[in-house]
Biotite code that builds the C-alpha atoms (Angstrom):
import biotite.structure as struc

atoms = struc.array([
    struc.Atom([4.023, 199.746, -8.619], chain_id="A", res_id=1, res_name="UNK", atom_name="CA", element="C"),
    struc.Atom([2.765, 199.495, -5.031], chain_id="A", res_id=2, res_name="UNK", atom_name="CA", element="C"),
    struc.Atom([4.481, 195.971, -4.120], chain_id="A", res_id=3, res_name="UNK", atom_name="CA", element="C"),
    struc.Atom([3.148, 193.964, -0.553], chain_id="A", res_id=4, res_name="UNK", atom_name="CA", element="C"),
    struc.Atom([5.040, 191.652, 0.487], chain_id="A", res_id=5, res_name="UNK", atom_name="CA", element="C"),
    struc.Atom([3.490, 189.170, 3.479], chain_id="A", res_id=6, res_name="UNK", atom_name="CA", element="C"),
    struc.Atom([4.889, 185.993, 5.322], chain_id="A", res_id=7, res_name="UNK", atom_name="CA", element="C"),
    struc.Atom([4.197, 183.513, 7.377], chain_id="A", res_id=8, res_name="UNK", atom_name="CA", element="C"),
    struc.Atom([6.848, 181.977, 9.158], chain_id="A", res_id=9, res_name="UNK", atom_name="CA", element="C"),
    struc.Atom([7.598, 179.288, 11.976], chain_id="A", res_id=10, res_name="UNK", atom_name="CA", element="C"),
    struc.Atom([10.961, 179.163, 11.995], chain_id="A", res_id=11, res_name="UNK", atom_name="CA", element="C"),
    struc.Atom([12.512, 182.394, 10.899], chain_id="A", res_id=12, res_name="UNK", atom_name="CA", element="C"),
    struc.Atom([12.839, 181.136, 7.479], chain_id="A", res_id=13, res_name="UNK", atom_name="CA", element="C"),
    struc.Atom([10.306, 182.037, 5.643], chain_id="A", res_id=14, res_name="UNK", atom_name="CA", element="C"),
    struc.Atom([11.205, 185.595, 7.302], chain_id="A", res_id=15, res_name="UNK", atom_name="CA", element="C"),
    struc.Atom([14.916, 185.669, 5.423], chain_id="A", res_id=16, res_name="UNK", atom_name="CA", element="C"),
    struc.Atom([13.269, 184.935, 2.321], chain_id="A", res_id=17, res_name="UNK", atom_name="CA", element="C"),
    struc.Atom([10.361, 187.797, 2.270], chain_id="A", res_id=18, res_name="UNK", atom_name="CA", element="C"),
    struc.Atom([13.257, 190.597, 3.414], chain_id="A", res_id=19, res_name="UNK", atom_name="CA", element="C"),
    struc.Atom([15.341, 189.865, 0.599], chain_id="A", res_id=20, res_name="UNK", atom_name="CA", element="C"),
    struc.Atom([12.790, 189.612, -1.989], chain_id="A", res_id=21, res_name="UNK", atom_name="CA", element="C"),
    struc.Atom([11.632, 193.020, -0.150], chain_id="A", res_id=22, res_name="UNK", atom_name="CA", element="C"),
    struc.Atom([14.750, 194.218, -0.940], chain_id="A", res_id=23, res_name="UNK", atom_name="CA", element="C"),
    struc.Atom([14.704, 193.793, -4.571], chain_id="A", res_id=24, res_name="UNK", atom_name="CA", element="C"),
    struc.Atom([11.153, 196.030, -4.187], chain_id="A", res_id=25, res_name="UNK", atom_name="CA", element="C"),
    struc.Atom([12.683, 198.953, -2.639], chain_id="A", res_id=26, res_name="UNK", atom_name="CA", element="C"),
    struc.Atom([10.981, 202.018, -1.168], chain_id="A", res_id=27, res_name="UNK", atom_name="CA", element="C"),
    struc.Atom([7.243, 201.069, -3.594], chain_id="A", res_id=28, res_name="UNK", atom_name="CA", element="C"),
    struc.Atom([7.249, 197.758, -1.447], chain_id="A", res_id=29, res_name="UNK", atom_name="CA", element="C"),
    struc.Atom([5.769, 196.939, 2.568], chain_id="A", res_id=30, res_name="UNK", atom_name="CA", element="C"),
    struc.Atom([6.333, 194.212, 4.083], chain_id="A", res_id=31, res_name="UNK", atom_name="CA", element="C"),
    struc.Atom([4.368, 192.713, 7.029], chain_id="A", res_id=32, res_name="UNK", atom_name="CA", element="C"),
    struc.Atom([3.999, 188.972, 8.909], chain_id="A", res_id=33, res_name="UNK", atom_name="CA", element="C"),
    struc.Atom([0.562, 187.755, 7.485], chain_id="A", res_id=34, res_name="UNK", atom_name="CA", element="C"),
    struc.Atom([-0.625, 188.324, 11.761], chain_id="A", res_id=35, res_name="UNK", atom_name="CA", element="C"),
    struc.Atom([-0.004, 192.441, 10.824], chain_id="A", res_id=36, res_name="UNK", atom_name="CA", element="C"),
    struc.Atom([-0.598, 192.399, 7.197], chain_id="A", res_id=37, res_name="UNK", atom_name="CA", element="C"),
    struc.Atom([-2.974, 195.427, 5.745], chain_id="A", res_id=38, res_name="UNK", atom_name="CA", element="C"),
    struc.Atom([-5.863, 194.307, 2.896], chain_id="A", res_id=39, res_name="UNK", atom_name="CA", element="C"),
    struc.Atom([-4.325, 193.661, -0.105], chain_id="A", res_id=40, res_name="UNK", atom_name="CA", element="C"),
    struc.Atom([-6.744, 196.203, -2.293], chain_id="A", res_id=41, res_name="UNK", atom_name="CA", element="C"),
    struc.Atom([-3.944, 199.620, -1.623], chain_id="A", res_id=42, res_name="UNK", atom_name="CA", element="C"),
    struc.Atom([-1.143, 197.548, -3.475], chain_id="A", res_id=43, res_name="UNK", atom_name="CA", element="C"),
    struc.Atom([-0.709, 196.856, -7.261], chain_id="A", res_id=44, res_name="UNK", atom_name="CA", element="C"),
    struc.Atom([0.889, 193.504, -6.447], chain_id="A", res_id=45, res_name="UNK", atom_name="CA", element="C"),
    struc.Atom([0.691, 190.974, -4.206], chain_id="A", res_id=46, res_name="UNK", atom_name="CA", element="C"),
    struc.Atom([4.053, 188.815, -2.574], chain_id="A", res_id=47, res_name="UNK", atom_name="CA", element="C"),
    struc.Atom([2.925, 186.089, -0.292], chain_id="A", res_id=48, res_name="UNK", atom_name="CA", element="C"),
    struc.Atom([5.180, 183.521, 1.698], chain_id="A", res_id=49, res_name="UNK", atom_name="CA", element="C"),
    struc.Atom([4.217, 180.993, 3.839], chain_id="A", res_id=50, res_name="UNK", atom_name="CA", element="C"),
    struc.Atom([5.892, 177.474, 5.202], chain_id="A", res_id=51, res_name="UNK", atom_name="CA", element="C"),
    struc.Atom([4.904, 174.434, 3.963], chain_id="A", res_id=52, res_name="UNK", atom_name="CA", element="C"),
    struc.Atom([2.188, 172.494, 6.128], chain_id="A", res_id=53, res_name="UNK", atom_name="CA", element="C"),
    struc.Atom([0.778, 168.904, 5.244], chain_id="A", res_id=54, res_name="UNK", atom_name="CA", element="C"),
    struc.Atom([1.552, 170.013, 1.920], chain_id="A", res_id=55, res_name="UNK", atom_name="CA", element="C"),
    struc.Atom([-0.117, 173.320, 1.271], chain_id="A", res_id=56, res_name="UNK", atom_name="CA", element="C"),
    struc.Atom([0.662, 176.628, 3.050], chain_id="A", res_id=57, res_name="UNK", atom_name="CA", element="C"),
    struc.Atom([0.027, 177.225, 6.355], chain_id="A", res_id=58, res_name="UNK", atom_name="CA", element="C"),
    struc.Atom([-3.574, 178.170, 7.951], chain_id="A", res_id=59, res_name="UNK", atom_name="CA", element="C"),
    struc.Atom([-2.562, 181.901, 8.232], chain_id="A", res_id=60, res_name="UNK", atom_name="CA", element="C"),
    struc.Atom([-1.163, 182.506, 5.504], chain_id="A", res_id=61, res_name="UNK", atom_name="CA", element="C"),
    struc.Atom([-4.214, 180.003, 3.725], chain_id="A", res_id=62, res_name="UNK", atom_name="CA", element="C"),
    struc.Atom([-6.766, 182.800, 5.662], chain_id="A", res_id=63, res_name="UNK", atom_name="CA", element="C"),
    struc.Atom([-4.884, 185.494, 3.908], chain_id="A", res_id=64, res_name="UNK", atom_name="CA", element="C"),
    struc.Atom([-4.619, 183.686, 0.121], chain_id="A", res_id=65, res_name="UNK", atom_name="CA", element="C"),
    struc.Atom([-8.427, 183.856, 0.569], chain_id="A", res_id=66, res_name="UNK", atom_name="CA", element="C"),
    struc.Atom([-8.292, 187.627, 0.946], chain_id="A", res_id=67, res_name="UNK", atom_name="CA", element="C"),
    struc.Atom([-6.517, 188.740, -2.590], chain_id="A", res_id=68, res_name="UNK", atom_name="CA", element="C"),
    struc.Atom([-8.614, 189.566, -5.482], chain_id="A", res_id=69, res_name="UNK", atom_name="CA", element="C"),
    struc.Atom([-7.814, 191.073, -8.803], chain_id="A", res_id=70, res_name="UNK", atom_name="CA", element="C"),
    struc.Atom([-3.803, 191.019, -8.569], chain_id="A", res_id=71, res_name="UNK", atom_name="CA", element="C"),
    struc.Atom([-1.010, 190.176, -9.878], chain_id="A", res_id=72, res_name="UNK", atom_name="CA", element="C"),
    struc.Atom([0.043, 187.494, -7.270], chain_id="A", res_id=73, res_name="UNK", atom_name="CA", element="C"),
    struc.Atom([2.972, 185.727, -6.610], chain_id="A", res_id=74, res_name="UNK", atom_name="CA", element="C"),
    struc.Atom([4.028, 183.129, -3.874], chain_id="A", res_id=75, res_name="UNK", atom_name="CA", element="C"),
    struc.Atom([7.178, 182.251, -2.087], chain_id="A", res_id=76, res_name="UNK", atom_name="CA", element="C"),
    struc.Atom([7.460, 179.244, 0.548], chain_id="A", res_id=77, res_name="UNK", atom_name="CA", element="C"),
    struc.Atom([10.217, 177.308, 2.564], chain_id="A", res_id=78, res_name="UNK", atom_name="CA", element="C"),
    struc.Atom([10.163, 173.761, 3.215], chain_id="A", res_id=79, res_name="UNK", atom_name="CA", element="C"),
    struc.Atom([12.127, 170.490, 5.134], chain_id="A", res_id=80, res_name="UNK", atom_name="CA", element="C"),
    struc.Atom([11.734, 168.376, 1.655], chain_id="A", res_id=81, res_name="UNK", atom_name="CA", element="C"),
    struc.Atom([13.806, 169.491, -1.573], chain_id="A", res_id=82, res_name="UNK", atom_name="CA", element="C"),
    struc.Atom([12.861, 171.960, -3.212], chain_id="A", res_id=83, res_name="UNK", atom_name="CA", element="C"),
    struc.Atom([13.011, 170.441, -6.849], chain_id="A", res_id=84, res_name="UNK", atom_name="CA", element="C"),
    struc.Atom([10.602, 167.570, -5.422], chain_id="A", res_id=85, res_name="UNK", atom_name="CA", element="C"),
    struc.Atom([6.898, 166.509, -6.547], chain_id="A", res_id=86, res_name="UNK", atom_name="CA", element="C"),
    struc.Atom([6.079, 167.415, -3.124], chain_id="A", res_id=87, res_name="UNK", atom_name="CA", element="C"),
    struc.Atom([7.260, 171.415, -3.397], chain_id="A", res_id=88, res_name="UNK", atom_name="CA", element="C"),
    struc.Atom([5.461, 171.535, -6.945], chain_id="A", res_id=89, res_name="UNK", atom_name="CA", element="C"),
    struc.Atom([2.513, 169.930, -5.430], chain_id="A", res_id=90, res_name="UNK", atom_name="CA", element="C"),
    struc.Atom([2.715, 171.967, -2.287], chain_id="A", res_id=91, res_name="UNK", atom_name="CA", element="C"),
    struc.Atom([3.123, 175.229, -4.307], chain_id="A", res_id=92, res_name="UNK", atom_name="CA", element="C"),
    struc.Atom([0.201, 174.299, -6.251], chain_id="A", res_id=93, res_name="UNK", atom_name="CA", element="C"),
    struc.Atom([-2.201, 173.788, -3.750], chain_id="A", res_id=94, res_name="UNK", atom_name="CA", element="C"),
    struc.Atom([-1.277, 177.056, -2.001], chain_id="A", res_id=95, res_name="UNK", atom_name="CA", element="C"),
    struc.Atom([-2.235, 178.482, -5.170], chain_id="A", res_id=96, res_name="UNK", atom_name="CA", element="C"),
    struc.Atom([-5.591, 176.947, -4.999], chain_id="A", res_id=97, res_name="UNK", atom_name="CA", element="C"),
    struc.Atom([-6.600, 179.433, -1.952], chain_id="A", res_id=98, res_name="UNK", atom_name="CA", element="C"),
    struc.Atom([-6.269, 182.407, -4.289], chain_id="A", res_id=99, res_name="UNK", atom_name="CA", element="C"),
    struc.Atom([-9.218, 183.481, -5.820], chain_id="A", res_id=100, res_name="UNK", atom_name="CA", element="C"),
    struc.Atom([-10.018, 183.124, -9.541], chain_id="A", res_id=101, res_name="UNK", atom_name="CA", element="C"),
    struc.Atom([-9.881, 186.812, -10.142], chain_id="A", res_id=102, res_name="UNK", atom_name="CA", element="C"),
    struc.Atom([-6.304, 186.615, -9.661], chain_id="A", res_id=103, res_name="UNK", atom_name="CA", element="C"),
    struc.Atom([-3.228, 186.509, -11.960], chain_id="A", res_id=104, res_name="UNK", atom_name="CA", element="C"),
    struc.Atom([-0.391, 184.034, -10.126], chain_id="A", res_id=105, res_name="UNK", atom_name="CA", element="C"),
    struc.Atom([2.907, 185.742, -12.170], chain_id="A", res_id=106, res_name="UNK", atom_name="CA", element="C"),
    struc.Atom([5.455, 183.511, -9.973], chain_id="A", res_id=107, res_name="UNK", atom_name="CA", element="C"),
    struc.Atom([6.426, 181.378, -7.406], chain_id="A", res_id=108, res_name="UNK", atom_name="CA", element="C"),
    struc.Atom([9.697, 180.055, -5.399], chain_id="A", res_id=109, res_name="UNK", atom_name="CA", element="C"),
    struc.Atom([10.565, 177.511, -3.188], chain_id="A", res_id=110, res_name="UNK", atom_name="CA", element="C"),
    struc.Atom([13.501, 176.751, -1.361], chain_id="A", res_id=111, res_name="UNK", atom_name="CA", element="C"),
    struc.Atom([14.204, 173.966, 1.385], chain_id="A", res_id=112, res_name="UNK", atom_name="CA", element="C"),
    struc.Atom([14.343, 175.669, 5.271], chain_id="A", res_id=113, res_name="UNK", atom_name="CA", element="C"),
    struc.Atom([15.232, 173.909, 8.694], chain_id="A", res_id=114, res_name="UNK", atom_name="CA", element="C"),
    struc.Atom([12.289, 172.409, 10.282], chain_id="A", res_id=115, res_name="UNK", atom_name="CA", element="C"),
    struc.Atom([10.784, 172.934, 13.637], chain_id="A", res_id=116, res_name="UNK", atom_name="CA", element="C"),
    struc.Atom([13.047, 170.619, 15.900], chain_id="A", res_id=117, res_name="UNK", atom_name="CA", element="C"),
    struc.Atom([9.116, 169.932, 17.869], chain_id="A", res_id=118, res_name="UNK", atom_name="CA", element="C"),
    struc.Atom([8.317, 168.556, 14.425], chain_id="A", res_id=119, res_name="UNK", atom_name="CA", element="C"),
    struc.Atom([11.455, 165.993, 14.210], chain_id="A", res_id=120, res_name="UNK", atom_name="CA", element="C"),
    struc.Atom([10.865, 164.973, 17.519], chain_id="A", res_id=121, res_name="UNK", atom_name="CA", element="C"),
    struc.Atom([7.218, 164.230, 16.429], chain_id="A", res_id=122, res_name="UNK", atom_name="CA", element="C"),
    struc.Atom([8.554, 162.164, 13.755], chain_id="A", res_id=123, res_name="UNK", atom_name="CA", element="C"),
    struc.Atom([10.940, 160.316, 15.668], chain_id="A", res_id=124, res_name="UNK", atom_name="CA", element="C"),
    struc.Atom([8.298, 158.686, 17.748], chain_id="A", res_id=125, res_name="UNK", atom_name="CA", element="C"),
    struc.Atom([5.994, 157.686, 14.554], chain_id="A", res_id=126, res_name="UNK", atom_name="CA", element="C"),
    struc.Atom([6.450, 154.025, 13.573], chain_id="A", res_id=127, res_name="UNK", atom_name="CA", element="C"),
    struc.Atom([8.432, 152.952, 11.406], chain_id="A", res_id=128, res_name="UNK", atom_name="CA", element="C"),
    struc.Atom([5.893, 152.012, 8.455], chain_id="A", res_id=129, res_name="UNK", atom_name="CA", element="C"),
    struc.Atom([4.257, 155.759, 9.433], chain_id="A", res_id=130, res_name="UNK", atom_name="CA", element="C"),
    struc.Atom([4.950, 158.283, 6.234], chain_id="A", res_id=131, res_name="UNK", atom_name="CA", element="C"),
    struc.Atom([6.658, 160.866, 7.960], chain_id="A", res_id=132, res_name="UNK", atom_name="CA", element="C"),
    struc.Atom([8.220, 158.403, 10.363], chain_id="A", res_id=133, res_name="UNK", atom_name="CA", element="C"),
    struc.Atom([12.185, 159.460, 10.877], chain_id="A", res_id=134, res_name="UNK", atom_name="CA", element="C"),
    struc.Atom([13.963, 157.150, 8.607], chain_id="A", res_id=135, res_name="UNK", atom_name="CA", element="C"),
    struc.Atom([17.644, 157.665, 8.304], chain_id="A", res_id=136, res_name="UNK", atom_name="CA", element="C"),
    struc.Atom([17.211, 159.493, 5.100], chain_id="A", res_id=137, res_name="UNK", atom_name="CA", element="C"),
    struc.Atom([14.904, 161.668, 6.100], chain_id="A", res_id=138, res_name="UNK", atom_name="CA", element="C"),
    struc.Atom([17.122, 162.555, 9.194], chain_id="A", res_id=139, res_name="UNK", atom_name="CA", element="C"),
    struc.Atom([19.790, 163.482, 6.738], chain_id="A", res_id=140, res_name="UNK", atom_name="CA", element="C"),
    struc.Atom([17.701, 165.326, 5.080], chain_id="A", res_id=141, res_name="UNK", atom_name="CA", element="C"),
    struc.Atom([16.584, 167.267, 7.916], chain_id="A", res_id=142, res_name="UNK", atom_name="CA", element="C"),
    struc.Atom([20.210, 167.664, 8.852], chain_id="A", res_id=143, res_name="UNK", atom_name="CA", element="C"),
    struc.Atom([20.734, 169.478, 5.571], chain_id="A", res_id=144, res_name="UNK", atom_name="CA", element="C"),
    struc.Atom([17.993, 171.582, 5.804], chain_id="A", res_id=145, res_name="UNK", atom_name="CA", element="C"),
    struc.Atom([18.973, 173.083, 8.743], chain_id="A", res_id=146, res_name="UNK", atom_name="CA", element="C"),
    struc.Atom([21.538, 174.961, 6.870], chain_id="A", res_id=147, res_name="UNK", atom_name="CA", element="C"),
    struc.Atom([18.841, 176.893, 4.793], chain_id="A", res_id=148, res_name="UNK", atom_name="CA", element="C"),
    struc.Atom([17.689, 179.048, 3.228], chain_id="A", res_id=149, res_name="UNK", atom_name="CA", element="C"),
    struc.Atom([21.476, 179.885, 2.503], chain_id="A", res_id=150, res_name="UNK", atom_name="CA", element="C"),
    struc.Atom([22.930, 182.719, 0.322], chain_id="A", res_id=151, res_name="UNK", atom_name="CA", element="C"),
    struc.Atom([22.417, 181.208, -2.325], chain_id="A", res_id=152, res_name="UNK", atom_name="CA", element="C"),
    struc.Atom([19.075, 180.686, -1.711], chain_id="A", res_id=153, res_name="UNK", atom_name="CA", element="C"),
    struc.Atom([18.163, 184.418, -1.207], chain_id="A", res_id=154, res_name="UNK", atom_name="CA", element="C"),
    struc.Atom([20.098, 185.363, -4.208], chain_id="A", res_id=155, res_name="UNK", atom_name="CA", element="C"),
    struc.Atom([17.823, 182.570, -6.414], chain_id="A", res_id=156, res_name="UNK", atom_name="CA", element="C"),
    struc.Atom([15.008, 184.302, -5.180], chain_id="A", res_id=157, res_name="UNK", atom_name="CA", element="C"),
    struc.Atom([15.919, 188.019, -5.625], chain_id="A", res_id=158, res_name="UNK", atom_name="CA", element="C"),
    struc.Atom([16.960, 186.807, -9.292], chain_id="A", res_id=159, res_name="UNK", atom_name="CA", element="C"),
    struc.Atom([13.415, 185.161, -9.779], chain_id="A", res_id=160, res_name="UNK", atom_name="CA", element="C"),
    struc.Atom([11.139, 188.405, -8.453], chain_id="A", res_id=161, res_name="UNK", atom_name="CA", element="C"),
    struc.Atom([13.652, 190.910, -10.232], chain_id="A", res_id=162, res_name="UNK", atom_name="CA", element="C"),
    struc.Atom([12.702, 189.213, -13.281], chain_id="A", res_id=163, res_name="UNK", atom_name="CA", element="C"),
    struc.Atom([9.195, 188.877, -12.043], chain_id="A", res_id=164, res_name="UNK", atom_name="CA", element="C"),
    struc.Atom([9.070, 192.832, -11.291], chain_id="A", res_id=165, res_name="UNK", atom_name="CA", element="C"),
    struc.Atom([10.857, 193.520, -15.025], chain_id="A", res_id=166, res_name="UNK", atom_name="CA", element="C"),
    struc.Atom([8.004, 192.029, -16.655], chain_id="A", res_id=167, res_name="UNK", atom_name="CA", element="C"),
    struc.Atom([5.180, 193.517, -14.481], chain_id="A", res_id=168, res_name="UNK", atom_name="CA", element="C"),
    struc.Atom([6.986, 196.912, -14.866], chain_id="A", res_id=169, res_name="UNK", atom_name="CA", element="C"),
    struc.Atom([7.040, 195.795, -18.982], chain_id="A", res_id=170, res_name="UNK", atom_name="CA", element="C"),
    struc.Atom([3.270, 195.062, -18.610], chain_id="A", res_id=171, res_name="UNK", atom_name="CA", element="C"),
    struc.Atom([2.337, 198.410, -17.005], chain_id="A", res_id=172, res_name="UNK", atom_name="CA", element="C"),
    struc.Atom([4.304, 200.054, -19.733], chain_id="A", res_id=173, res_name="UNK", atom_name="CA", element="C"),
    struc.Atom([2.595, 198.876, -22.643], chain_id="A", res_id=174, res_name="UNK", atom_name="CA", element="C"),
    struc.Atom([-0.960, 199.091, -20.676], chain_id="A", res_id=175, res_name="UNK", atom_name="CA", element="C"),
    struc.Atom([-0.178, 202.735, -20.587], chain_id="A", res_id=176, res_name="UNK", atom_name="CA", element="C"),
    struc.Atom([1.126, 202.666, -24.580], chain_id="A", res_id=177, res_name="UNK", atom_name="CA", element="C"),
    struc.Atom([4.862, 203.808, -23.189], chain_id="A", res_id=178, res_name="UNK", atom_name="CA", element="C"),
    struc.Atom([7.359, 202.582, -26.001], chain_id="A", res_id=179, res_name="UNK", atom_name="CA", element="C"),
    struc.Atom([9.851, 199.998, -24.869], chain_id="A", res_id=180, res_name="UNK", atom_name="CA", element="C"),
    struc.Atom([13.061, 199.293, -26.116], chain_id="A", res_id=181, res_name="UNK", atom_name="CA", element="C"),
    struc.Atom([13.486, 195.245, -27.789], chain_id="A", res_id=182, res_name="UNK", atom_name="CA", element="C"),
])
């Protein structure tokens, strides 16, 4: 299974993440920042990663959502907030909304990731009743997001697209009528 695997990133996070789900892909897989990224119609399945922007993914990697059809597709993404929030399901879900119909979305992942230190800035100078403003538990948040994605983060999301790739390998067997063991 041709596997292309594409990312976004500001920060370098987003980055860690797409090499070591890359890695789990081996030699069948290419990976390539969305700005050098081929068409997606050569490859059997589709990785894309972005960073989290105003809740969605970000415009380039939005421009490139738009460009997938008839795939298996699955998304990654790396964000300040926690990643077991409303706003990384919600965020997730609304990347999702760029792909087009034709599409099969087999997976996603999210993990937290430092944010832009011109972004904290920004929110430091919001008032105080602003929704992004820098409270103090936001700024601890943003403290401990600066220390991801960790190990332990890559390894969660190796584990996730090796079992992702174990049932699209499954699928193509039984497509083709191959026997497979239970």
């Amino acid at each position: 299974m041709q596997t292309l695997v594409v990312y976004s990133s500001l920060t370098g996070n987003t980055k860690k993440v797409a090499e070591a789900i890359y890695e789990v892909f081996g030699e069948k897989a290419a990976l390539f920042p969305v700005e050098m990224a081929p068409a997606p119609t050569d490859y059997d399945f589709v990785i894309v990663g972005f960073w989290v922007d105003k809740g969605t993914a970000d415009k380039k990697a939005q421009e490139y959502l738009k460009t997938i059809q008839d795939k298996p597709v699955a998304l990654f993404a790396t964000l300040g907030a926690y990643p077991d929030s409303e706003h990384a399901a919600s965020s997730l879900k609304n990347a999702a909304a760029f792909l087009d119909a034709s599409n099969q979305l087999v997976g996603t992942f999210i993990c937290q990731g430092k944010i832009d230190p011109k972004l904290i800035e920004q929110f430091k100078n919001m008032p105080g009743n602003h929704p992004h403003a820098a409270t103090p538990e936001r700024m601890e948040r943003y403290k401990k997001a600066a220390s991801h994605p960790d190990a332990s983060d890559l390894e969660a999301a190796q584990a996730i697209f090796a079992d992702i790739k174990n049932s699209l390998n499954r699928v193509a067997g039984q497509e083709k009528g191959e026997v497979t063991a239970s």
